[in-house]
DOSEMI-649559 format. One line per 2 residues: number of its first residue (from 1); for each residue x, y, z of C-alpha. Coordinates in steps of 0.1 Angstrom, whole numbers. Example, Ala and Ser with C-alpha at 12.3 -4.5 7.8 and 13.67 -1.06 7.14 Angstrom:
1 = 123 -45 78 ~ 137 -11 71
***
This chain:
1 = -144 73 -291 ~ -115 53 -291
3 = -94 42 -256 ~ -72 18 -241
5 = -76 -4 -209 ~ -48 -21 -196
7 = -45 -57 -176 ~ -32 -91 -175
9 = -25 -109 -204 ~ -30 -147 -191
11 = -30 -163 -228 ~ -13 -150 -254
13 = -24 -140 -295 ~ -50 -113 -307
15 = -90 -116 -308 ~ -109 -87 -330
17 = -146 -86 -327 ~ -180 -72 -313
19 = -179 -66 -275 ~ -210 -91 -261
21 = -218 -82 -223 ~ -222 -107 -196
23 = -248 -95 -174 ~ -243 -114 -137
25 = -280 -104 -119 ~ -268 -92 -84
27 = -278 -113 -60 ~ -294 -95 -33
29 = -296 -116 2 ~ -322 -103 24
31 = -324 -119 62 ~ -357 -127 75
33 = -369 -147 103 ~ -386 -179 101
35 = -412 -197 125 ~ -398 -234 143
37 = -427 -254 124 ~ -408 -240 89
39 = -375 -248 96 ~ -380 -285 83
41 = -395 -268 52 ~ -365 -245 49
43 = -342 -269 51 ~ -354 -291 24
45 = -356 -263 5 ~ -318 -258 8
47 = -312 -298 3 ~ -331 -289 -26
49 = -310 -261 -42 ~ -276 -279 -35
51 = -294 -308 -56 ~ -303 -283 -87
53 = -265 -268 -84 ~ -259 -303 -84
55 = -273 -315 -117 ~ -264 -283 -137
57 = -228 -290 -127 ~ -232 -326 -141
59 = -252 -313 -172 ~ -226 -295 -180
61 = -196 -323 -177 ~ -223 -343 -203
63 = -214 -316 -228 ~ -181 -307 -224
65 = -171 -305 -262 ~ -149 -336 -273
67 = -114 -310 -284 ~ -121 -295 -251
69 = -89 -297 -229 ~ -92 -322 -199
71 = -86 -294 -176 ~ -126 -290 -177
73 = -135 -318 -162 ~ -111 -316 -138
75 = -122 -281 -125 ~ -162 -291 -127
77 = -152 -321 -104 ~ -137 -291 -79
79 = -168 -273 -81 ~ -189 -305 -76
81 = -160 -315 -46 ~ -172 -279 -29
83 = -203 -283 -33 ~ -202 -316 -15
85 = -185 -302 12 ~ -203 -305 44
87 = -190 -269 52 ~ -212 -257 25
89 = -236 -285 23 ~ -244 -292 56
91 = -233 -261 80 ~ -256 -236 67
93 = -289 -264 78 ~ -272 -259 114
95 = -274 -222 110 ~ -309 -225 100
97 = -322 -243 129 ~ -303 -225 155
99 = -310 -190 144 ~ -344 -197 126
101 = -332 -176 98 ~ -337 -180 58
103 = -315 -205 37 ~ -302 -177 14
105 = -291 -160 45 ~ -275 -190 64
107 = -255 -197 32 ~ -243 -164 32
109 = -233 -162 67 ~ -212 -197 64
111 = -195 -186 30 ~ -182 -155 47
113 = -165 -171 74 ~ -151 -197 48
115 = -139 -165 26 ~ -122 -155 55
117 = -101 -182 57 ~ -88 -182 19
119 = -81 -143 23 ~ -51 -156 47
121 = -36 -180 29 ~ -2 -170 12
123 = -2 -193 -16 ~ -14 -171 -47
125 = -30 -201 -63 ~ -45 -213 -34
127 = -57 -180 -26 ~ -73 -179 -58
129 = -96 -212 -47 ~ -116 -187 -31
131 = -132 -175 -63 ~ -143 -212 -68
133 = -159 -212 -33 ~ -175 -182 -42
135 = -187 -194 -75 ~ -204 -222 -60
137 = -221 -203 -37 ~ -233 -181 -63
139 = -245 -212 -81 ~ -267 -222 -49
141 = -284 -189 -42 ~ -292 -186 -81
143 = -310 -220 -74 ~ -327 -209 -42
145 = -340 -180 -62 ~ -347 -194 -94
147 = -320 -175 -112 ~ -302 -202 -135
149 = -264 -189 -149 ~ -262 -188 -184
151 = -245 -174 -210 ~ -264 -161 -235
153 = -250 -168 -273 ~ -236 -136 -294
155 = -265 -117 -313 ~ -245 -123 -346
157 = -230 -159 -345 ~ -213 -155 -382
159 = -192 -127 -365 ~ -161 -128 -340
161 = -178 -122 -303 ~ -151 -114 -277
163 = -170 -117 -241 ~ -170 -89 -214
165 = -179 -98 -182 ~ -170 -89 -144
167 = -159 -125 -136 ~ -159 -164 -155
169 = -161 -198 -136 ~ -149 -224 -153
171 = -182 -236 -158 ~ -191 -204 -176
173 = -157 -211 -194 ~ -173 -242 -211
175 = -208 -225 -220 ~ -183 -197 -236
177 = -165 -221 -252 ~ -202 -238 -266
179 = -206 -208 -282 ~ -177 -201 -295
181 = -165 -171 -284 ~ -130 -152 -297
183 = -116 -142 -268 ~ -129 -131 -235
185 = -119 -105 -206 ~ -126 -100 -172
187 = -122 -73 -153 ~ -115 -97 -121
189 = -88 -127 -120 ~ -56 -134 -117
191 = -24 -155 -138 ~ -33 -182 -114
193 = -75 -181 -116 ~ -84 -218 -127
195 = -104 -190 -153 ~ -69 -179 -167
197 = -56 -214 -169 ~ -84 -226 -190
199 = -77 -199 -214 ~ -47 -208 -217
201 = -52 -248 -222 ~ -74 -236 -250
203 = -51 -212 -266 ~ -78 -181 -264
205 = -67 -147 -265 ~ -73 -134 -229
207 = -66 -108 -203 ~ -80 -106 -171
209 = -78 -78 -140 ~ -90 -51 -160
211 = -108 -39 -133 ~ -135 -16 -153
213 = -137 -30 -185 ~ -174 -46 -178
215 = -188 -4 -172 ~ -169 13 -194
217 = -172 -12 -228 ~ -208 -10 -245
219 = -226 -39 -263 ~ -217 -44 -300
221 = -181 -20 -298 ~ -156 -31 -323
223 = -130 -45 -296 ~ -90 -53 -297
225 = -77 -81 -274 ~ -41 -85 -274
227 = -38 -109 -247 ~ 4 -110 -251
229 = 3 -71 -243 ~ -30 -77 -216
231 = -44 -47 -239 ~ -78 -42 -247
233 = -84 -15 -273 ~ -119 0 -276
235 = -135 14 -312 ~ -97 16 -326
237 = -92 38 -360 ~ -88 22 -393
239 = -53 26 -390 ~ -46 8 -360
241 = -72 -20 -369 ~ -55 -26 -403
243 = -20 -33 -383 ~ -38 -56 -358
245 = -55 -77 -388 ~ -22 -79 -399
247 = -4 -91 -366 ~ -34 -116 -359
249 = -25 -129 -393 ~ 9 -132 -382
251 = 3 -147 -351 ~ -20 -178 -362
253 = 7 -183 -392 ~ 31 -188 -361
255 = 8 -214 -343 ~ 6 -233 -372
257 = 41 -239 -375 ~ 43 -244 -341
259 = 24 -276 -345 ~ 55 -288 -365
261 = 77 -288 -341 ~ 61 -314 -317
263 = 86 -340 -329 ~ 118 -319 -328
265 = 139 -319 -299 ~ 148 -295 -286
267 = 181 -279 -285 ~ 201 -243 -291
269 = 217 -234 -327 ~ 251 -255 -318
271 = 233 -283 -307 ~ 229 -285 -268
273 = 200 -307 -259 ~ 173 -285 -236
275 = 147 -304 -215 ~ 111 -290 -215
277 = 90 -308 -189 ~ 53 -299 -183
279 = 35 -288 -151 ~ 0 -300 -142
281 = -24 -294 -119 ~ -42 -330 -119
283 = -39 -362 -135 ~ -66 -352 -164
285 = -37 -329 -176 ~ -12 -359 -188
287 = -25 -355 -220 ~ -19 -323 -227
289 = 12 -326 -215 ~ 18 -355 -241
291 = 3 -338 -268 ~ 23 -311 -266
293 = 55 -332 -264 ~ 68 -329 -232
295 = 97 -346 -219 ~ 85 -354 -187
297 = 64 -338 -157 ~ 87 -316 -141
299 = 57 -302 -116 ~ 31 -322 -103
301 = 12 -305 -75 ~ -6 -331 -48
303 = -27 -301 -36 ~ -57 -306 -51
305 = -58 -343 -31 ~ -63 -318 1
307 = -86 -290 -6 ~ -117 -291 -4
309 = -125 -318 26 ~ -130 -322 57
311 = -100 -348 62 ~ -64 -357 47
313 = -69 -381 15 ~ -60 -416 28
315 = -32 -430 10 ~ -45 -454 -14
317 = -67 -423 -26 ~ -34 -404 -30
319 = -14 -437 -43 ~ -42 -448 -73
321 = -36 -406 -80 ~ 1 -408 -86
323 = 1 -443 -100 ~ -23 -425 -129
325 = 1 -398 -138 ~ 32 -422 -136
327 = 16 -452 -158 ~ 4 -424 -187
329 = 37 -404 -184 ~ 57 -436 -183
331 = 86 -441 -194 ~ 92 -405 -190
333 = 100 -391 -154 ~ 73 -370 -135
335 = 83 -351 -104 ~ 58 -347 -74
337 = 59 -321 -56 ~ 48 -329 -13
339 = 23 -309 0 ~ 22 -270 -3
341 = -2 -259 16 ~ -4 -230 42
343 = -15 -237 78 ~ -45 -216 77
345 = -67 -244 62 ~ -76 -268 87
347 = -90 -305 81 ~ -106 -325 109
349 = -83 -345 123 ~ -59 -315 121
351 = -44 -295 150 ~ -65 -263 143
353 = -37 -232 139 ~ -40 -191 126
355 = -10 -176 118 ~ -9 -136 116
357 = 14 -137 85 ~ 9 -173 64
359 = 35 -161 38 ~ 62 -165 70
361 = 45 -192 92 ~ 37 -226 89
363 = 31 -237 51 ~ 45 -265 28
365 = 77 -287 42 ~ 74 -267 82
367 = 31 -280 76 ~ 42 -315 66
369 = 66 -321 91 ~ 43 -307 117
371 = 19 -335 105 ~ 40 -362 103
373 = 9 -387 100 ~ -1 -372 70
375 = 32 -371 53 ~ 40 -402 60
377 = 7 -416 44 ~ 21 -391 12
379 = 53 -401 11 ~ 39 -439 13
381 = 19 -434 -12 ~ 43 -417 -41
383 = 68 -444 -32 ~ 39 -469 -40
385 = 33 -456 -71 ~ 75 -454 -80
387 = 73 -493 -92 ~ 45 -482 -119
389 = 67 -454 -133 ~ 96 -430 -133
391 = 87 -409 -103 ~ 108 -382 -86
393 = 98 -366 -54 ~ 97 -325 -52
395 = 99 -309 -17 ~ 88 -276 -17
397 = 100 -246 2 ~ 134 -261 24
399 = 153 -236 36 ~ 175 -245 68
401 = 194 -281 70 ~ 171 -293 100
403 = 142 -296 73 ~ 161 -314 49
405 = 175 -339 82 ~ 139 -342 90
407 = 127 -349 56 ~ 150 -376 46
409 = 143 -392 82 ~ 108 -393 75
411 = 111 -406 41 ~ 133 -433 51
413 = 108 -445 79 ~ 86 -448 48
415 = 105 -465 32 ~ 115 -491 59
417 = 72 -492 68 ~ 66 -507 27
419 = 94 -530 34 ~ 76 -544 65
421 = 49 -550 43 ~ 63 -564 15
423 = 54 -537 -7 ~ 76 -528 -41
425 = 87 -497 -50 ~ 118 -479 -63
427 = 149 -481 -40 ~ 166 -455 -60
429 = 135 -427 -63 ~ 154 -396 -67
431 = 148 -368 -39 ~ 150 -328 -49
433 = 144 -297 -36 ~ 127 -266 -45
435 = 148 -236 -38 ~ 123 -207 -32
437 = 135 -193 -4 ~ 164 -170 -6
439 = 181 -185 21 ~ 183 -217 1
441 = 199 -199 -29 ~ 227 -186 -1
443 = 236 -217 12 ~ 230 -242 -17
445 = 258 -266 -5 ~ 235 -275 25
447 = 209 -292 1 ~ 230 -302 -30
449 = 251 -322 -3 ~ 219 -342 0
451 = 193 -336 -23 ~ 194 -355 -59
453 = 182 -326 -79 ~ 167 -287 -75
455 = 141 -272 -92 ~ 141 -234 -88
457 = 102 -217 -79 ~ 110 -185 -93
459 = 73 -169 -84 ~ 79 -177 -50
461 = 120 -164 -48 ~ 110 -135 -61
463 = 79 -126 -39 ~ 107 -136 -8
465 = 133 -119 -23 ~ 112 -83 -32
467 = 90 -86 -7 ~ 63 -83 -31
469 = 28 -101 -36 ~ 21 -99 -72
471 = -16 -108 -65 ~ -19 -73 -47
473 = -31 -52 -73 ~ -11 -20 -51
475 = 22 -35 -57 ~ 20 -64 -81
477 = 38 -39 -110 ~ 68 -41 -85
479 = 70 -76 -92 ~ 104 -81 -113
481 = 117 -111 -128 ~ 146 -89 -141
483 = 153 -75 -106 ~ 194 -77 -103
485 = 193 -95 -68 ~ 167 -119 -86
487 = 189 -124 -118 ~ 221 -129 -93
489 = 200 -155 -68 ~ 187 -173 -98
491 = 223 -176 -117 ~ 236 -187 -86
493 = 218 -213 -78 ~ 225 -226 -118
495 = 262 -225 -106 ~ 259 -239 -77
497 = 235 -266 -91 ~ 264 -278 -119
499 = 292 -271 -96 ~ 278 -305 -75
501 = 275 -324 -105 ~ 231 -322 -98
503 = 208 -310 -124 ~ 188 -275 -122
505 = 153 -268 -134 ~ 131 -235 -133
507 = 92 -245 -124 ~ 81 -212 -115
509 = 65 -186 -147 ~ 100 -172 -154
511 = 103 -210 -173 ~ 69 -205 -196
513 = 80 -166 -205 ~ 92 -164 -242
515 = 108 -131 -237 ~ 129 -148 -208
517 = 139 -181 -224 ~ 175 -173 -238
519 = 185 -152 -204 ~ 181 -187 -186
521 = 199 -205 -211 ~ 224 -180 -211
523 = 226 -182 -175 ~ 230 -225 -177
525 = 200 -234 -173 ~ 192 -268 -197
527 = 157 -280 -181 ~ 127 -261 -181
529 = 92 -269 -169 ~ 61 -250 -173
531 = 22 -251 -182 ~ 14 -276 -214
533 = 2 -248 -236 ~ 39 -233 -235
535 = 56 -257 -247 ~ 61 -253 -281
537 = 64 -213 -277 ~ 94 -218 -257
539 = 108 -250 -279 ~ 108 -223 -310
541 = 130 -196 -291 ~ 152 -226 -281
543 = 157 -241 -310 ~ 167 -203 -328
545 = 192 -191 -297 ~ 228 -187 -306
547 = 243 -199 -272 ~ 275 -187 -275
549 = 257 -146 -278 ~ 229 -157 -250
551 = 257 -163 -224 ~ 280 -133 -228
553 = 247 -114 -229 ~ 236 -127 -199
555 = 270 -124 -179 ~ 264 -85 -194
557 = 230 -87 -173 ~ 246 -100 -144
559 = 270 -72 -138 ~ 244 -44 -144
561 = 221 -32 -118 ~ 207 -5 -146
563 = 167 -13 -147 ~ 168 4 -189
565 = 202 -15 -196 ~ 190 -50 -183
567 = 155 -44 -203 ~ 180 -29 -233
569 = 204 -60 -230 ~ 171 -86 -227
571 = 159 -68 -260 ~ 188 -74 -274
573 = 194 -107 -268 ~ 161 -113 -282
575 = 160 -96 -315
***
């Protein structure tokens, strides 16, 4: 019988093959006491276990395959950064001896509580880091109960296998990859899973969030992925298997002349130069970056610096980070983005808080300035690495005039702190904003006044601005880039951007989405920045937009609050 299942489409093209299950054993935690002379034993039996999760991790970084993207290493150091963590490595012992219980059952307890604190974070990607927590956890139990995670190789190698499983790690990601899977689906993650950004980095058909796809698809079925659509179709006809051959056909003929265009600049039909920036996640990503020919780094997140210890990164640790990125971008610019983390993860060090509602309370620039230790070692530290490269500096989430007076106040004390100690650095580092709050896109002339450049987060805006979490299953198909007060915030902020003589860029997913490329160019926008893998999609559609028909379009778009007009309008300005 033939069927459908619909998700999310996190990496783009079309996979046909054999469906090959991933069967995750259930781990089953049972409690039991222990006596006081065993708890010794029990512990070293724990040490023991973290040691095994240990060395698979680092097996696995041994063999990650040479075309790999550097993206795996990067997320097996994360896994091997958690697993070091003393609130998994060390806590559960405590539990052990105090309540004289079993190690499975002591890890347990402590990973719950840990959960609990991701589950209140606003930040969708952050949020997300949960999974990983969870994934090393997973790794330690298999270990205490001498379950090892593998993944099996497909029954007929000389065949397309597409992979069906509940849920991927990264490391499960590079085992997939070993074997050399099509495609894979899941029927948990999200856009932001470090699972779904690997796909993408390796240019795999994927969808993920498919919720049921792991019961309801058998071994061996002849499966469908169209991972542009998020589409999974199950035992399809001859007919509609014929047409997919055809568009997969299609579709790797277009990646291949994609590959051409790495040395063409970018720019529309009549000739108006477009920057495409990259964003990255950690230094290993420069080179994909490069590769793919970007013009600079227009996002470079400092958060993965934070998570994942029990204390702020010091600022040489952050400095040699950022001095990295800007020697192996150089002499092209890279923006870094300040801290942009919610309040609900605490460090040692740190005044402990809980807010009842992190998407409104203390997160990003109001966290920063209420550690102004830590942001001054940050700022220190980017400004450092400013005389080894073209830096910028990104601060994420202003939205009232006192922030910005505070921010420039701080930054200037760091500036007048590397001059005390005869330290070099760029006098003339340009300062931005991101404009993600809709407050900021009302009363632009507070920051443009100021500010040296804006960047508009667009996933952010238009969570604020709907009053939607697109990581909420319930109400994530609410989410609307094409929303008219999202259109009108966005296009404003463009005017207002030019109208101060200070250059506009689009960070957020809005900048990576084909479909929505011309609408922002029609709308003003000239830089983009977005995920390495997107690069050249987006460079394509640039360099085959009549401008001229893009902006009346999108002043058409602009007056309509129609949902079918806008989507007839966009289709139109896309055919």
């Amino acid at each position: 019988m033939s069927f459908t299942i619909h998700g999310i489409g996190v990496s783009g093209g079309i996979a046909i093959g054999r469906a090959h299950l991933l069967t995750h054993t259930q781990l089953e935690v049972e409690h039991y006491d222990i006596a006081e002379a065993d708890v010794e034993q029990e512990k070293e039996r724990f040490d023991h276990a973290i040691l095994t999760a240990r060395a698979e991790l680092a097996a696995l970084a041994e063999h990650i395959p040479e075309n790999a993207p550097p993206e795996f290493e990067g997320f097996l150091n994360l896994h091997l950064m958690i697993l070091g963590d003393s609130t998994l490595s060390e806590t559960p012992k405590a539990l052990i001896e105090t309540q004289r219980c079993n190690a499975e059952w002591a890890l347990t307890q402590q990973t719950e509580e840990l959960l609990a604190q991701f589950d209140r974070m606003e930040d969708a990607y952050l949020r997300e880091r949960k999974v990983d927590v969870m994934q090393v956890v997973e790794r330690v139990l298999k270990a205490l109960m001498g379950k090892p995670r593998t993944i099996p190789a497909p029954r007929h190698p000389e065949e397309d296998s597409i992979l069906v499983a509940h849920d991927l790690s990264p490391a499960d990601v590079i085992l997939f990859k070993q074997h050399r899977f099509a495609s894979f689906v899941t029927d948990l993650g999200g856009v932001t899973s470090h699972t779904a950004i690997l796909a993408r980095s390796l240019g795999i058909p994927s969808i993920v969030a498919l919720h049921h796809a792991r019961q309801l698809i058998h071994e061996n079925e002849l499966l469908i992925v169209d991972g542009t659509n998020g589409v999974v179709i199950v035992n399809p006809d001859a007919n509609v298997l014929a047409e997919f051959h055809l568009r997969q056909e299609q579709w790797q003929l277009e990646r291949e002349k994609l590959k051409r265009l790495k040395t063409t600049r970018a720019a529309t039909l009549d000739g108006t130069r477009i920057e495409l920036h990259a964003n990255i996640e950690l230094p290993e990503d420069v080179e994909q970056a490069r590769a793919n020919a970007a013009a600079g780094i227009g996002l470079f997140r400092s958060e993965f610096l934070f998570l994942n210890r029990d204390e702020f990164p010091g600022e040489d640790e952050q400095f040699e980070a950022y001095r990295r990125v800007a020697t192996a971008m150089a002499p092209l610019p890279v923006t870094i983005r300040t801290l942009d983390l919610g309040a609900d993860k605490t460090w040692k060090g740190a005044t402990e808080r809980f807010s009842p509602n992190p998407a409104l309370g203390l997160r990003a620039i109001r966290l920063c300035l209420a550690e102004p230790r830590m942001f001054h070692a940050q700022l220190r530290a980017i400004l450092r690495a400013s005389h080894y490269g073209k830096l910028r500096i990104l601060v994420p989430m202003l939205s009232t005039a006192h922030e910005l007076n505070q921010t420039l106040h701080l930054l200037d004390e760091a500036r007048r702190s590397l001059d005390a100690d005869g330290i070099a650095y760029d006098r003339e580092i340009p300062v931005g904003g991101m404009i993600e709050v809709p407050a900021a896109a009302l009363s632009l002339a507070t920051f443009t006044r100021r500010l040296d450049f804006l960047s508009i987060g667009t996933n952010d805006l238009i969570q604020y601005t709907l009053a939607i979490d697109r990581t909420d299953d319930s109400v994530a198909h609410l989410y609307d880039p094409l929303h008219p007060a999202v259109l009108e915030l966005v296009a404003q902020v463009i005017r207002g951007g030019h109208k101060a003589g200070k250059p506009v860029a689009v960070c957020g997913e809005m900048a990576g989405d084909v479909r929505l490329t011309r609408l922002l160019l029609g709308l003003g926008l000239r830089q983009f920045s977005m995920h390495p893998a997107q690069l050249l999609s987006i460079k394509q559609q640039i360099l085959r937009t009549d401008l001229g028909e893009a902006t009346q379009i999108a002043s058409r778009m602009l007056r309509s609050d129609d949902p079918e007009r806008l989507l007839s309008l966009l289709e139109r300005m896309n055919a």
